[in-house]
C-alpha positions as CSV (number, residue, x, y, z in Angstrom):
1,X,1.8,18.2,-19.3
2,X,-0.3,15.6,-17.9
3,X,0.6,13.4,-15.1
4,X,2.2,9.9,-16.7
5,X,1.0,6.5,-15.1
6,X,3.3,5.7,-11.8
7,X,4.7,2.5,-13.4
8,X,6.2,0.3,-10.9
9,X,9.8,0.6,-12.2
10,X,9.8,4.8,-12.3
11,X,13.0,6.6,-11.7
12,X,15.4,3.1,-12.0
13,X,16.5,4.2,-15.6
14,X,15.4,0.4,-16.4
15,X,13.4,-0.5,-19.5
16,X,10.3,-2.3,-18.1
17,X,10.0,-5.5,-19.8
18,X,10.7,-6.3,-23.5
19,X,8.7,-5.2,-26.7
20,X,6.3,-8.3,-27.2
21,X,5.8,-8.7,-23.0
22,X,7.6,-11.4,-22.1
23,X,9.9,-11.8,-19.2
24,X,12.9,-9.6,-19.1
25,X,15.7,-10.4,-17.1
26,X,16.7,-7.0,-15.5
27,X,20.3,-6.4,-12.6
28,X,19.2,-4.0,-9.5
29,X,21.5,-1.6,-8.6
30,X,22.1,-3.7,-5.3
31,X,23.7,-6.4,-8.1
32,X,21.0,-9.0,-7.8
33,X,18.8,-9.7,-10.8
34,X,15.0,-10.7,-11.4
35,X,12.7,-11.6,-14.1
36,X,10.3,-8.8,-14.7
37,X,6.8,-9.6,-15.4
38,X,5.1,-7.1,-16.9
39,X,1.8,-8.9,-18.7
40,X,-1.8,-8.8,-16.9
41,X,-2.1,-12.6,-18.0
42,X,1.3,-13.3,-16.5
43,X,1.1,-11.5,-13.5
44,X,-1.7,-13.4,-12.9
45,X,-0.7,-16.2,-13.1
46,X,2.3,-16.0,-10.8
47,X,0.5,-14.5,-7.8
48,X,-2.1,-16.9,-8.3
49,X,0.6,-20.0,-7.8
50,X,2.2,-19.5,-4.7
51,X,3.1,-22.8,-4.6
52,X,6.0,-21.9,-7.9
53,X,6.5,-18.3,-6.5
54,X,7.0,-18.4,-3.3
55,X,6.5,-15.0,-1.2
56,X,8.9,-16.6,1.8
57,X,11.8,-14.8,3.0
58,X,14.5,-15.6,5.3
59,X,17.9,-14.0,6.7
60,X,20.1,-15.0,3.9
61,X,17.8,-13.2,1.3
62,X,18.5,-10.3,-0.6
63,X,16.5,-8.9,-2.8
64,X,16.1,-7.1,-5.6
65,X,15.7,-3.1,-5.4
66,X,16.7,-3.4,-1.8
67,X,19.3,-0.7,-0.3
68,X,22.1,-2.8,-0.6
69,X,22.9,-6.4,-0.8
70,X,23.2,-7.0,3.3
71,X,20.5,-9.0,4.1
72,X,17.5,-8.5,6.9
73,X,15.8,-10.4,8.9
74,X,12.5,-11.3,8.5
75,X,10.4,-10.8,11.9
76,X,7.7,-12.9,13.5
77,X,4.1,-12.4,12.7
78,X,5.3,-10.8,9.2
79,X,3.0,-13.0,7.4
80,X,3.2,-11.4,4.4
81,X,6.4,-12.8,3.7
82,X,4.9,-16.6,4.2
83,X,3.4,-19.3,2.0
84,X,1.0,-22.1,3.1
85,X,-0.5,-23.0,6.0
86,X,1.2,-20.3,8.5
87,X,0.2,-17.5,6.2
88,X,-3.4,-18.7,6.3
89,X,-3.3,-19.2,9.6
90,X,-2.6,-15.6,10.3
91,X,-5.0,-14.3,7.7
92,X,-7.9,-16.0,8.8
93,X,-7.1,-14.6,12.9
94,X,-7.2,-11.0,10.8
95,X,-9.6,-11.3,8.0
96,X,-13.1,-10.2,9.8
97,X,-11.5,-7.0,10.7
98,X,-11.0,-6.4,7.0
99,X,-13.8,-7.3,5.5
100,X,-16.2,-5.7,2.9
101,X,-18.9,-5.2,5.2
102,X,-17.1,-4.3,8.4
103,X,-15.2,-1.2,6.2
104,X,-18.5,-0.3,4.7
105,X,-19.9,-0.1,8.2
106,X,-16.7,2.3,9.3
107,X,-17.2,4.7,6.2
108,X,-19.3,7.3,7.4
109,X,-16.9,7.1,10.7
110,X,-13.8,8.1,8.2
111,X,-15.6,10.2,6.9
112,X,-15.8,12.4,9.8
113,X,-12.8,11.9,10.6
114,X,-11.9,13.5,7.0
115,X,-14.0,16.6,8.0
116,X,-12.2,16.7,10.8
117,X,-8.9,17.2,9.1
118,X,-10.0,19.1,6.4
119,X,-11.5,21.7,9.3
120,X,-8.1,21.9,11.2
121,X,-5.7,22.3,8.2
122,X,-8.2,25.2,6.9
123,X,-8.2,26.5,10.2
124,X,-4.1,27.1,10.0
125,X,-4.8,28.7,6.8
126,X,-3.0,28.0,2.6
127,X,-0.8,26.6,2.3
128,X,-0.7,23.2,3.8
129,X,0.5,20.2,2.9
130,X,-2.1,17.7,1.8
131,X,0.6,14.6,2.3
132,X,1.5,15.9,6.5
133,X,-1.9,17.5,6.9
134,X,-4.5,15.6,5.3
135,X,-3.8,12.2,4.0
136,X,-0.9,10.6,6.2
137,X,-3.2,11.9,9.5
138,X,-6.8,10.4,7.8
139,X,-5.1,7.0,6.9
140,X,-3.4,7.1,10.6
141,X,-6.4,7.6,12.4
142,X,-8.3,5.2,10.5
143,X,-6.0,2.0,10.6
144,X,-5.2,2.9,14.6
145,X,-8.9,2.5,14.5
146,X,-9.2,-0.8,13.2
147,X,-5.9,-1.9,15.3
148,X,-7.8,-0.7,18.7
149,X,-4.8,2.2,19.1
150,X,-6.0,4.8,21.1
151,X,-5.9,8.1,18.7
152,X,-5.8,10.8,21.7
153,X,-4.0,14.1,20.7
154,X,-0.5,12.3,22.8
155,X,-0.4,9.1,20.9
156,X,-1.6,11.2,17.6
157,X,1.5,13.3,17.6
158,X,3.7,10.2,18.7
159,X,2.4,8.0,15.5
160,X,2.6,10.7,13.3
161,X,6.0,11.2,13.7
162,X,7.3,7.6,14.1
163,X,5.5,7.1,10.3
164,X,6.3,10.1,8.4
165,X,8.5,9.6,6.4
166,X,8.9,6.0,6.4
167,X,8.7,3.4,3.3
168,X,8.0,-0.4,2.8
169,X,11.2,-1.6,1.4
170,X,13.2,-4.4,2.8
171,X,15.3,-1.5,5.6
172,X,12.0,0.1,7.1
173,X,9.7,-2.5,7.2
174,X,12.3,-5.8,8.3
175,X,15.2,-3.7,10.5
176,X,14.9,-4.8,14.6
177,X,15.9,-2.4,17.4
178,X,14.3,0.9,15.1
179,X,11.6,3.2,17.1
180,X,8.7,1.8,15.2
181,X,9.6,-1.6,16.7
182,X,10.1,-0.1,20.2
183,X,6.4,1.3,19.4
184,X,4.8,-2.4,18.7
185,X,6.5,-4.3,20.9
186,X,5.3,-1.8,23.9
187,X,2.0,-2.2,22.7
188,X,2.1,-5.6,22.1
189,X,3.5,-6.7,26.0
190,X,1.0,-3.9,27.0
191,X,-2.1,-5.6,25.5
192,X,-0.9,-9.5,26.4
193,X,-0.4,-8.5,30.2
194,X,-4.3,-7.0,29.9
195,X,-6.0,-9.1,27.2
196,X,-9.6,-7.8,27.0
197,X,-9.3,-4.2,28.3
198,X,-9.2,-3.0,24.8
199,X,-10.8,-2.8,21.4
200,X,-9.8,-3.8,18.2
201,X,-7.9,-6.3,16.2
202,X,-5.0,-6.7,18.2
203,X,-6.8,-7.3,21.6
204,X,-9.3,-9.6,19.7
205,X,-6.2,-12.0,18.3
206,X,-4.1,-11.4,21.9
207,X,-6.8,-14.6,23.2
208,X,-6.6,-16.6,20.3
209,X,-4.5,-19.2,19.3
210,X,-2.6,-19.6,16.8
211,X,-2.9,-22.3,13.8
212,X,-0.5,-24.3,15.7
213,X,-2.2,-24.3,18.6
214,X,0.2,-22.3,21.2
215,X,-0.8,-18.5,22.1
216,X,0.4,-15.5,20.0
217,X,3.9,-14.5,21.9
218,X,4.6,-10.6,22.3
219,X,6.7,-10.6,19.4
220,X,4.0,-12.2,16.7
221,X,1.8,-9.6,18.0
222,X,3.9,-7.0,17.7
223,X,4.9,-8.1,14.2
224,X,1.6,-8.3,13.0
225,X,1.1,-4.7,14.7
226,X,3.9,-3.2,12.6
227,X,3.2,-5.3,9.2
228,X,-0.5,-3.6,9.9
229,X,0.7,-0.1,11.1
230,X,3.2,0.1,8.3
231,X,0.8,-1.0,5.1
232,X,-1.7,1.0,6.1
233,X,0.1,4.5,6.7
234,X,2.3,4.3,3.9
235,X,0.9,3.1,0.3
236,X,-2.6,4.5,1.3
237,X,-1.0,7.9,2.3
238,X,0.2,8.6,-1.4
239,X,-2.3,7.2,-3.2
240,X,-4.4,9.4,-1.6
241,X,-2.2,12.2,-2.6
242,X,-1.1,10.9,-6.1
243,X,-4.9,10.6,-6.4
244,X,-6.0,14.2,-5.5
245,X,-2.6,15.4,-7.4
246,X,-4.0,13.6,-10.6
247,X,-7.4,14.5,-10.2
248,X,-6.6,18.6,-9.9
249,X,-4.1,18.7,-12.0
250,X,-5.4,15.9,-15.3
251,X,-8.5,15.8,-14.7
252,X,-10.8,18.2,-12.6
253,X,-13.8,17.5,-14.1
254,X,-14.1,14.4,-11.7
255,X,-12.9,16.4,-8.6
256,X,-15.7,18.3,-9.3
257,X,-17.8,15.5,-9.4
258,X,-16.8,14.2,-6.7
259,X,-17.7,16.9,-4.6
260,X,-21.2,16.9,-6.3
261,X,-22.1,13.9,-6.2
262,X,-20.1,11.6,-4.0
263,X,-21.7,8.2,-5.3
264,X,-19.0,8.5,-7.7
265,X,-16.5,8.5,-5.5
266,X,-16.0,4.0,-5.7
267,X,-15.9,4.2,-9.6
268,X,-13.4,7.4,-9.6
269,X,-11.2,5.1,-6.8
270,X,-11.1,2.3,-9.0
271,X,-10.5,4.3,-12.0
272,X,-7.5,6.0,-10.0
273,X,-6.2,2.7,-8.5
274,X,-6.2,1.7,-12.5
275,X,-4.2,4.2,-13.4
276,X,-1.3,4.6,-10.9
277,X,0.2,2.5,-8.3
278,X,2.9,3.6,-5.7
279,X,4.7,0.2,-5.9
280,X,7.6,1.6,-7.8
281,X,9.7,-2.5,-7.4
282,X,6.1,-4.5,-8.3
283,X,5.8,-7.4,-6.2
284,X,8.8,-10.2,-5.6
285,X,8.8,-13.6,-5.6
286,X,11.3,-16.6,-5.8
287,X,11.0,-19.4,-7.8
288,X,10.3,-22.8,-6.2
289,X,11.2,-25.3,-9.6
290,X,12.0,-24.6,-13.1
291,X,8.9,-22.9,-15.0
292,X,8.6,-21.5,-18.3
293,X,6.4,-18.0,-18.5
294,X,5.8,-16.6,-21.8
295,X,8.1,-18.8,-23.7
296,X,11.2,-17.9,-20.9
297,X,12.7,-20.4,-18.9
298,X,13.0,-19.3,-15.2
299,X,14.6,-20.8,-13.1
300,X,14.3,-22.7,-9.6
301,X,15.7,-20.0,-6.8
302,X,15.4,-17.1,-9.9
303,X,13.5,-14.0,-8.5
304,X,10.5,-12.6,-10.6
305,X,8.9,-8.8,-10.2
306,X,5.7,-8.6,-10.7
307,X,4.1,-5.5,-12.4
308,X,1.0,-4.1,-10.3
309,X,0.5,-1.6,-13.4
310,X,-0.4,-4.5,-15.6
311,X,-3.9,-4.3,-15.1
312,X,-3.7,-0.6,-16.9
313,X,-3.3,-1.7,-20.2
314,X,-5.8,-2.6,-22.6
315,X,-7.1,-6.2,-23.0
316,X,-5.0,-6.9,-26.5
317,X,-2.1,-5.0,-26.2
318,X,0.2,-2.4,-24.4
319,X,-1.0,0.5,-24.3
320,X,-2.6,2.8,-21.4
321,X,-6.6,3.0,-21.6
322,X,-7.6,6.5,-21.2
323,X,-9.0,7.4,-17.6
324,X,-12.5,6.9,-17.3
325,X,-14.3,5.8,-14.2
326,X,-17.2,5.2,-16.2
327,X,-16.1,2.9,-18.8
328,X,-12.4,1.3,-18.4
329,X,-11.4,-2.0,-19.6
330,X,-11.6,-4.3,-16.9
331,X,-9.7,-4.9,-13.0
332,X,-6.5,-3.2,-11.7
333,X,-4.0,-5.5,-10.2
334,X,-3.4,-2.8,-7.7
335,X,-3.7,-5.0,-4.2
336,X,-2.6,-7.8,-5.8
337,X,-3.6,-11.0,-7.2
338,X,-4.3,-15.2,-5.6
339,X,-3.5,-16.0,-2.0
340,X,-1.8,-12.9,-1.3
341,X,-4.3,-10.2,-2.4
342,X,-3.7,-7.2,-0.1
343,X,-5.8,-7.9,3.1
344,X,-6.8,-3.9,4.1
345,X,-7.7,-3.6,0.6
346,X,-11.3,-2.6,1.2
347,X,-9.9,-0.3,4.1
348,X,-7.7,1.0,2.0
349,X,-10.5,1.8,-0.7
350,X,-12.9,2.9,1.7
351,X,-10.2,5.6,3.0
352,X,-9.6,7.2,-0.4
353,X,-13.3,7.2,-1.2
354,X,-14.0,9.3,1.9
355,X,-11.2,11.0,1.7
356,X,-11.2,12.1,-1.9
357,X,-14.8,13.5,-1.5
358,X,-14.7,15.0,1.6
359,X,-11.8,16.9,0.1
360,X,-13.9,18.2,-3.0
361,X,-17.0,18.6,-1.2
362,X,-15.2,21.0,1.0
363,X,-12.2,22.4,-1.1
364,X,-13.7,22.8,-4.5
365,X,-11.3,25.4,-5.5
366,X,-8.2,23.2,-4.2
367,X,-5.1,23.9,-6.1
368,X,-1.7,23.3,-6.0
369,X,0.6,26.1,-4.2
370,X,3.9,25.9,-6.5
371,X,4.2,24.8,-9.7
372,X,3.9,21.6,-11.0
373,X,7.5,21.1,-11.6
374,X,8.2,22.2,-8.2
375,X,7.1,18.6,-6.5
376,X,9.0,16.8,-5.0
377,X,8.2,13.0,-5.5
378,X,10.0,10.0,-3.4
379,X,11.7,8.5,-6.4
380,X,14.4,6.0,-4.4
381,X,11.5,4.7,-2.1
382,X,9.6,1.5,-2.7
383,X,6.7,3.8,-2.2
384,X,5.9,6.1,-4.6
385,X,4.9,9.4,-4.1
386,X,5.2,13.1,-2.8
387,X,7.6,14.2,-0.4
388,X,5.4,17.4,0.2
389,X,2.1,19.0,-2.0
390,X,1.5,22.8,-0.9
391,X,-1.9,23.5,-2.0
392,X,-4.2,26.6,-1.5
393,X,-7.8,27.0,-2.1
């Protein structure tokens, strides 16, 4: 049985939108209801308009598809979570480290550092687990990288356990007082008494100021730190593994490909980012006025749930298109769409790339352990994905 397309509302027991596409008003099991959007056109258009949908949130907010209807604050230098001028401010202080050509530049970097874990889970010997012992290391290693984290074997084995595990829902990411926030704001009052001493991002925006003019506090930094920390062990860590899972199991011909020729490895990404996504909830918003999408009236304060599988259906109508890295229909709405388009997004693709082919070039014979039906896959979490995938080789 092949592996269906992650769609963003798997294991809720929830139709996903109506019949013809239009907005469908669905209840959370937390009690609070949102619009679902569902159409590539639509979903466009509302991440494009942040001025209608507004990403803000505040202490009073609940939202939909969180763990229950308490709500959670909303910590500084979460800019995500902003609109305007203060999330711009705080994407501009960011944005060179994430650019195209600086992540191009750290691929063959991430690569190595692929080998590297590829020779120290073959060196314990089948089975491993490719989530604990392959991808949630490689996508550690590489955004501690960027972040100017020092990745010795002490900190390694102290990161690794503070993020396994964890999700991106409203409860891990927004909750004060847990150890990952202990983590960050160390590090952040470490680097603000030394600005300077270090390298990466964080050092780099420590002496900056902010778009108000004043100089980032330990908090913002430490907010930004875990916003950071947080996107870029979790959603990368199981696509890379839904990835490899999909490409063994549906279609080895391009695992084999990859490990022949890796050139392939950007079109097979794409393909693969096309085709699943591990945002089970989609992307929220809250209406700002009155708007009509689709012929539906929604309505100011109403929230809306943007589908990030959209961009896998075919230009006229519904249905899937087949996997082919060589000739799909168009984009993937995968990191997003408008003003807040996922900013590690080239990390983030650069990481499965090297990670995907490093894996077939040195495992061609990778299989999975157990069978199929066996898996265990994080259906309650925002995050989709694996809780564990023995392989052997």
């Amino acid at each position: 049985m092949p592996l269906p397309p992650v769609c963003p509302h798997a294991g809720r027991g929830v139709e996903a939108g109506s019949v013809d596409g239009s907005p469908l008003f669905e209840v959370y099991p937390n009690g609070v209801g949102a619009w679902s959007i569902t159409r590539s056109s639509d979903v466009r258009a509302v991440r494009a308009d942040s001025g209608t949908f507004s990403s803000r949130r505040g202490p009073e907010d609940t939202l939909p598809g969180s763990e229950s209807r308490a709500a959670l604050e909303v910590l500084p230098g979460m800019f995500s979570h902003q609109d305007g001028d203060a999330h711009l401010g705080y994407r501009r202080l960011l944005a060179r480290e994430f650019s195209v050509v600086r992540t191009r530049r750290m691929a063959a970097g991430i690569g190595r550092m692929a080998q590297s874990r590829l020779e120290a889970m073959t060196a314990v010997g089948a089975p491993a687990d490719l989530v604990a012992d392959y991808a949630l290391p490689l996508c550690s290693e590489a955004v501690c990288g960027v972040l100017g984290v020092e990745w010795t074997k002490t900190t390694a084995g102290e990161i690794l356990r503070l993020f396994s595990g964890q999700d991106l829902g409203n409860h891990d990411l927004y909750a004060t007082g847990t150890p990952v926030d202990d983590f960050v704001l160390d590090l952040a009052r470490r680097i603000l008494k030394e600005p300077g001493r270090r390298s990466g991002l964080l050092d780099r925006i420590a002496g900056l100021r902010m778009p108000d003019g004043g100089r980032i506090g330990d908090a913002e930094l430490a907010g930004v730190a875990k916003l950071v920390l947080m996107a870029g062990h979790v959603s990368p860590t199981h696509m890379l593994a839904l990835g490899a899972l999909t490409l063994l199991e549906d279609h080895r011909d391009w695992y084999t490909a990859l490990g022949q020729d890796p050139a392939c490895a950007a079109a097979v990404t794409e393909e693969l980012l096309r085709h699943i996504t591990v945002k089970r909830l989609g992307l929220i918003r809250r209406a700002t006025r009155d708007v009509e999408i689709a012929g539906v009236r929604i309505r100011d304060g109403e929230w809306v749930v943007c589908s990030l599988w959209a961009g896998a259906e075919d230009p006229c109508g519904q249905a899937p298109v087949a996997f082919d890295p060589h000739g799909h229909a168009g984009g993937h709405l995968s990191f997003g769409h408008g003003p807040h388009q996922c900013l590690g997004q080239s990390l983030s693709r650069v990481v499965l790339q090297e990670g995907l082919a490093a894996l077939s070039h040195r495992l061609p014979g990778l299989r999975l352990a157990v069978p199929r039906d066996q898996l265990a896959f994080r259906k309650e979490k925002t995050v989709y994905g694996m809780e564990r995938m023995p392989v052997e080789w």
